[in-house]
C-alpha positions as CSV (number, residue, x, y, z in Angstrom):
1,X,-21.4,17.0,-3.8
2,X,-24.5,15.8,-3.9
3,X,-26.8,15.6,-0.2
4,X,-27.0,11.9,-0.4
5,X,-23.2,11.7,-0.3
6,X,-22.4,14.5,1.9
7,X,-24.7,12.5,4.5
8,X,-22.6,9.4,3.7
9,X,-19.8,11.1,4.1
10,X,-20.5,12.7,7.7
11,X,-22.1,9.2,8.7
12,X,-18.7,7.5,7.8
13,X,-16.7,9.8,10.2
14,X,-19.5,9.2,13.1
15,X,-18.5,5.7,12.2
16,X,-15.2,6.3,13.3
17,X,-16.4,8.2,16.3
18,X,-18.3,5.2,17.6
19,X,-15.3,3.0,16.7
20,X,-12.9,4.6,19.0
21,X,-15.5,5.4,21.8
22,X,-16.9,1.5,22.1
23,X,-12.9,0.3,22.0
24,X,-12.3,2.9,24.7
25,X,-14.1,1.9,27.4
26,X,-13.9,-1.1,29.9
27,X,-10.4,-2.5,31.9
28,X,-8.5,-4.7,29.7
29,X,-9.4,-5.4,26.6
30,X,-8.4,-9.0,26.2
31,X,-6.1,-11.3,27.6
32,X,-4.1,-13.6,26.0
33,X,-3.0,-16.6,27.1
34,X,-3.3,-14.5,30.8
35,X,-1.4,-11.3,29.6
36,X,-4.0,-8.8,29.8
37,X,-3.6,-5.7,26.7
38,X,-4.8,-3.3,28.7
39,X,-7.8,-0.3,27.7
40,X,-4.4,2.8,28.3
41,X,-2.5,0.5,25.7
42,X,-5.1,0.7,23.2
43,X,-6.3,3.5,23.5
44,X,-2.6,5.1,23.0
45,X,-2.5,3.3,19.7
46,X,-5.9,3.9,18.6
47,X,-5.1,7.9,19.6
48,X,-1.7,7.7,17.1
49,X,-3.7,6.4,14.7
50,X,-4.6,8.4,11.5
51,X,-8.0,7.1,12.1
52,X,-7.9,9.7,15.3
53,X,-6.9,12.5,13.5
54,X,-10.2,12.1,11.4
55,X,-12.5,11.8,14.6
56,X,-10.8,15.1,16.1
57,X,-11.5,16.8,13.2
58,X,-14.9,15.9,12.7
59,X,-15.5,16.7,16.0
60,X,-14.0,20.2,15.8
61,X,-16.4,20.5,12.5
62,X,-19.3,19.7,14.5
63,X,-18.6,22.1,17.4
64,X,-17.7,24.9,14.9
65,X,-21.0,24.2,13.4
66,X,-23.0,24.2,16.5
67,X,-21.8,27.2,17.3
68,X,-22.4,28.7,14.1
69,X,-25.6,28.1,14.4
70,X,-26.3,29.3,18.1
71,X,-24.5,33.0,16.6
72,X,-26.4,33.3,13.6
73,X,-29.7,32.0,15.6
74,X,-30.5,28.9,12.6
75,X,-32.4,26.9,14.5
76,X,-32.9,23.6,13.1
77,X,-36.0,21.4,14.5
78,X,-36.9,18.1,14.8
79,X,-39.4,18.3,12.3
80,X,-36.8,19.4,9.8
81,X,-34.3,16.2,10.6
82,X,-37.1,14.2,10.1
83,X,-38.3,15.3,7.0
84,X,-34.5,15.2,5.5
85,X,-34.3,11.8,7.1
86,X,-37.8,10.9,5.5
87,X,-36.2,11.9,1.9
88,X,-33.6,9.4,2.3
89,X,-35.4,6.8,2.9
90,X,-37.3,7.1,0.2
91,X,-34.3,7.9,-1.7
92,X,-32.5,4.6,-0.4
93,X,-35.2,2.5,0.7
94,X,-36.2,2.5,4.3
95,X,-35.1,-1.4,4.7
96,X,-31.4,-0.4,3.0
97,X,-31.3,2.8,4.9
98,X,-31.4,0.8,8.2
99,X,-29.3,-2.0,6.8
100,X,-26.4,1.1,6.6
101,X,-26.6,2.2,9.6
102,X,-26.3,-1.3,11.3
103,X,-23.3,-1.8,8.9
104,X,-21.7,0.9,10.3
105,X,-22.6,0.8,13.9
106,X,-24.6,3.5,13.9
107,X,-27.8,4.9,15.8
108,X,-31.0,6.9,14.9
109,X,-28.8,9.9,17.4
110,X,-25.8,9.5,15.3
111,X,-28.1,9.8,12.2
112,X,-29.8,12.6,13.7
113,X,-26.3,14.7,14.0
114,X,-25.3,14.3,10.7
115,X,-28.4,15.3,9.4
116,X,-28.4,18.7,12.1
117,X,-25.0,19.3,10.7
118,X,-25.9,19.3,7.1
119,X,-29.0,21.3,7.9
120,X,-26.8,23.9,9.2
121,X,-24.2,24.4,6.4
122,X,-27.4,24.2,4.0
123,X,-28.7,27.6,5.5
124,X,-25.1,29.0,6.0
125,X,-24.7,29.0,2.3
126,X,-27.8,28.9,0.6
127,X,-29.6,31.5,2.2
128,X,-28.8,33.5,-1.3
129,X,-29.1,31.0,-3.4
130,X,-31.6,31.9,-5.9
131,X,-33.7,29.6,-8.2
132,X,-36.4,30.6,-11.1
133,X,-39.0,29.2,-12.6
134,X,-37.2,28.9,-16.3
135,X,-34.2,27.2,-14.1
136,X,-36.8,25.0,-13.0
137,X,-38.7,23.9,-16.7
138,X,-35.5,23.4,-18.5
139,X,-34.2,21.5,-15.5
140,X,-37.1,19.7,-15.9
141,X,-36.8,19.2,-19.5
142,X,-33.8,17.9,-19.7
143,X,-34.4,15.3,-16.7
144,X,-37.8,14.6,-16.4
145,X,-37.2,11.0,-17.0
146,X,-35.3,11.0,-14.0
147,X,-38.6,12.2,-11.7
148,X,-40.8,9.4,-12.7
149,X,-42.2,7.3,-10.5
150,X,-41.6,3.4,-10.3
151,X,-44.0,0.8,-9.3
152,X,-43.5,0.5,-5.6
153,X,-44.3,-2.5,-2.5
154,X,-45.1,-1.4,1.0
155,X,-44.0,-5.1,2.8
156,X,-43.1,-7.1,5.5
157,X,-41.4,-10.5,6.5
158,X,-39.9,-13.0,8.5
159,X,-36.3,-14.1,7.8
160,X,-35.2,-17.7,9.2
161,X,-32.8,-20.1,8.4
162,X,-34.2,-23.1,7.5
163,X,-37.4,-24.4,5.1
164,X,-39.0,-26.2,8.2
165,X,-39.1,-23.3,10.6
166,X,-40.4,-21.2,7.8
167,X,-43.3,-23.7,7.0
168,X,-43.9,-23.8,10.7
169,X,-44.1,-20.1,10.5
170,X,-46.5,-20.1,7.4
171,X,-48.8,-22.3,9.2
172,X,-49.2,-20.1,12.0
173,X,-49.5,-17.1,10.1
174,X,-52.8,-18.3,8.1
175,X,-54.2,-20.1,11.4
176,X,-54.5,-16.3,12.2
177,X,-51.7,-15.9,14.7
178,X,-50.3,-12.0,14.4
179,X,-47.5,-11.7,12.0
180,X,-45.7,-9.0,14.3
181,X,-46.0,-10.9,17.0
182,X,-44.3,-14.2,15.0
183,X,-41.8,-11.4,13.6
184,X,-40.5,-10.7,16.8
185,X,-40.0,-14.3,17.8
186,X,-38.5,-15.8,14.8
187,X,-37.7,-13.7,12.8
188,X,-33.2,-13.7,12.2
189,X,-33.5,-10.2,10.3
190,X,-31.8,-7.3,13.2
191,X,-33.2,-4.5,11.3
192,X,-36.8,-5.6,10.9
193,X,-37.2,-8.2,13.2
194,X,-38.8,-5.2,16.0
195,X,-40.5,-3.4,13.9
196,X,-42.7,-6.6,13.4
197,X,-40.6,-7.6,9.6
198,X,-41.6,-4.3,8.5
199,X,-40.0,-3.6,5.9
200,X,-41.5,-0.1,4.2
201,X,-41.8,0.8,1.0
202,X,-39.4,-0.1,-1.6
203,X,-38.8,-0.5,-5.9
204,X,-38.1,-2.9,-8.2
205,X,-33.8,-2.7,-8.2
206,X,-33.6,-2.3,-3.8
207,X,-34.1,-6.6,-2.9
208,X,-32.7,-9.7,-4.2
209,X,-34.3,-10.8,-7.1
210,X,-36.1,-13.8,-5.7
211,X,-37.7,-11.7,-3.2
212,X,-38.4,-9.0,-5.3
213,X,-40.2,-11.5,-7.6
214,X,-42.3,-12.7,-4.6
215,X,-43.4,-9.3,-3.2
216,X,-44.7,-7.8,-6.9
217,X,-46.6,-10.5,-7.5
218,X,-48.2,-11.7,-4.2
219,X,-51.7,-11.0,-3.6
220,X,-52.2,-8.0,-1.5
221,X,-52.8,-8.9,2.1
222,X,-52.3,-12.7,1.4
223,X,-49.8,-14.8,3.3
224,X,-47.0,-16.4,0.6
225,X,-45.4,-19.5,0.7
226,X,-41.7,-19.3,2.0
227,X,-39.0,-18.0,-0.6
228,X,-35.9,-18.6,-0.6
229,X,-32.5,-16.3,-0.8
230,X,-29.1,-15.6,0.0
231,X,-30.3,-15.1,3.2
232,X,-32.2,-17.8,3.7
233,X,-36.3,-18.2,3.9
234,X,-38.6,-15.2,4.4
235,X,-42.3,-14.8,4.5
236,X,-43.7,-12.1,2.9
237,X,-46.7,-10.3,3.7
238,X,-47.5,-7.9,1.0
239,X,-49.6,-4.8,2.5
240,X,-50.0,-2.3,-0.5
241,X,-48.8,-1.5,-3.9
242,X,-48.1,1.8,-5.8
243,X,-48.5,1.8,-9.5
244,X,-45.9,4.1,-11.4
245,X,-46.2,7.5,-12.1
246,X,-45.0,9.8,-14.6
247,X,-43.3,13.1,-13.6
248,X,-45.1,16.7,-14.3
249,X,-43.1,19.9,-14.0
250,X,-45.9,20.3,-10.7
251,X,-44.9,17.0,-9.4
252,X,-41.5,17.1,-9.7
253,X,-41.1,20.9,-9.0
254,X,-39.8,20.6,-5.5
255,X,-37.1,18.5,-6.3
256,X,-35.8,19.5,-8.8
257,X,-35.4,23.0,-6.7
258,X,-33.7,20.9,-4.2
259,X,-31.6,19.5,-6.5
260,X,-30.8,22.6,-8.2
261,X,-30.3,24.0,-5.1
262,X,-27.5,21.3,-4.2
263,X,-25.3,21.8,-7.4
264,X,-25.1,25.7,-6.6
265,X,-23.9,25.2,-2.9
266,X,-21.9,22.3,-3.8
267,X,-18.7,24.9,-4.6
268,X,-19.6,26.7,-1.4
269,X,-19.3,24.4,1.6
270,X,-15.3,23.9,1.4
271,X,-14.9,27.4,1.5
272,X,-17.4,28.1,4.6
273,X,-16.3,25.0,6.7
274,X,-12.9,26.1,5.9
275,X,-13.3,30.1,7.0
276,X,-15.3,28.6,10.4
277,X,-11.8,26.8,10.9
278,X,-9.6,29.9,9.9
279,X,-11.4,31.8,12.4
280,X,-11.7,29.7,15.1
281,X,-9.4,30.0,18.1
282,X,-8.0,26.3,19.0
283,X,-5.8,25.0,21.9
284,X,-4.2,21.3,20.6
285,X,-3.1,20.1,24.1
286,X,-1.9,16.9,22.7
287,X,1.4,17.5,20.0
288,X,0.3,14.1,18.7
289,X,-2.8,16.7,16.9
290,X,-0.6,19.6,16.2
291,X,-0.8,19.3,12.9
292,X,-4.9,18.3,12.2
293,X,-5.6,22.3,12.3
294,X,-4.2,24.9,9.4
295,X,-0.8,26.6,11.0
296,X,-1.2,29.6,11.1
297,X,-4.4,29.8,11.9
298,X,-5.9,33.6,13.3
299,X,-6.3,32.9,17.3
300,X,-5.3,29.1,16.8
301,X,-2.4,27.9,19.5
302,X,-1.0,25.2,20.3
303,X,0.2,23.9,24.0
304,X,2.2,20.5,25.2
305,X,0.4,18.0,26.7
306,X,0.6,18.1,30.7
């Protein structure tokens, strides 16, 4: 499995994390018509749930991992979850990126985790992994297409509802007022609207057409009139351009070891997340989770809930 899924993938089962853990807490939940459906209620039927089976699991993965880690002394910095979270970015576009996580409830932290764990496995079984130069030039061959690099946009913008506010905006904007500052104040887009509409960088294929028009066309630097989209009006302030690329067997060389990389552990992390379960020694207290863990497992028991 490629990384960019096997992040998605551990991102959708923090989804479900954060699910159950903002429904858990508070008194009741909501009342109806003054009968109150009380937080031990749900919780009992969010904890029945299959969904619940898949946190607990995840969970388990997680700790497993961490302590993986801490015995085989893989240390995993913040440099290094930064850098992978840097590649996906590119690889997604920051603005979608962020429009992801807020889809699915999710924080920088959460991000964070998934990317520690992945680390993790990633050293567990790659550390033998070897990769040679003629692996590399007939990868490179065959794909070089692939490693070229598109015309890009570094942007921002403001996103409002309506063609009046936007003018209102416009006129601001090229009487010299800040565009963060206006950004912050008007702007209706969550993702951006803090960051000042900043957007990042992003290629032809990542934003509605209309827009995408707009921002490859504006003048660097220069202030556009309002465009309209599905989403309503933004103004776009285009800061810098990238003109296209095409790949070398230099440029590319680093990812295509990556990538290579990827395809020979894909086989391998089933098998590895699988042995750190067979091994493990774990105590289901609740008979509800009895059977989430393998049964038999070496050292695994189970106990009735108190």
């Amino acid at each position: 499995m490629p990384k960019a899924q096997r992040l998605a993938a551990g991102l959708a089962s923090l989804t479900l994390i954060a699910f159950l853990t903002a429904c858990s807490s508070g008194g009741a939940v909501v009342t109806v018509n003054g009968k109150a459906i009380t937080k031990g209620a749900f919780d009992d039927k969010l904890e029945s749930s299959p969904v619940a089976k898949q946190v607990l699991s995840q969970m388990v993965q997680t700790q497993l991992l961490e302590q993986y880690a801490a015995d085989n002394h893989i240390d995993v910095s913040d440099a290094d979850i930064n850098a992978k979270e840097n590649q996906l970015k590119s690889q997604y576009g920051a603005a979608q990126f962020d429009q992801m996580l807020k889809a699915r409830g999710l924080s920088e932290t959460d991000v964070h985790n998934a990317i520690r764990d992945q680390i993790i496995v990633d050293k567990a079984v790659g550390k033998d992994i070897k990769i040679s130069n003629a692996d590399i030039a007939k990868f490179f061959k065959a794909n070089h297409v692939a490693y070229d690099k598109p015309d890009q946009v570094q942007a921002r913008h403001i996103l409002v509802h309506d063609l009046p506010t936007a003018n209102m905006i416009e006129g601001k904007l090229k009487a010299g007022q800040p565009f963060d500052a206006l950004a912050k104040q008007y702007s209706q887009d969550p993702s951006t609207k803090d960051k000042g509409g900043e957007l990042g960088w992003f290629r032809r294929g990542q934003m509605v057409p209309s827009f995408e028009a707009a921002a490859f066309k504006q003048p660097i630097g220069a202030i556009g009139p309002p465009v309209k989209s599905p989403f309503g009006y933004h103004i776009i302030q285009v800061e810098a351009r990238q003109a296209g690329q095409k790949a070398t067997l230099t440029t590319a060389h680093d990812q295509i070891v990556e990538q290579l990389r990827q395809q020979q552990e894909a086989p391998l992390i089933q098998p590895f997340l699988q042995s750190l379960l067979a091994k493990a020694s774990i105590t289901v207290n609740d008979p509800r989770y009895a059977d989430v863990f393998p049964s038999p497992a070496p050292g695994a028991s189970t106990a009735p809930a108190k």
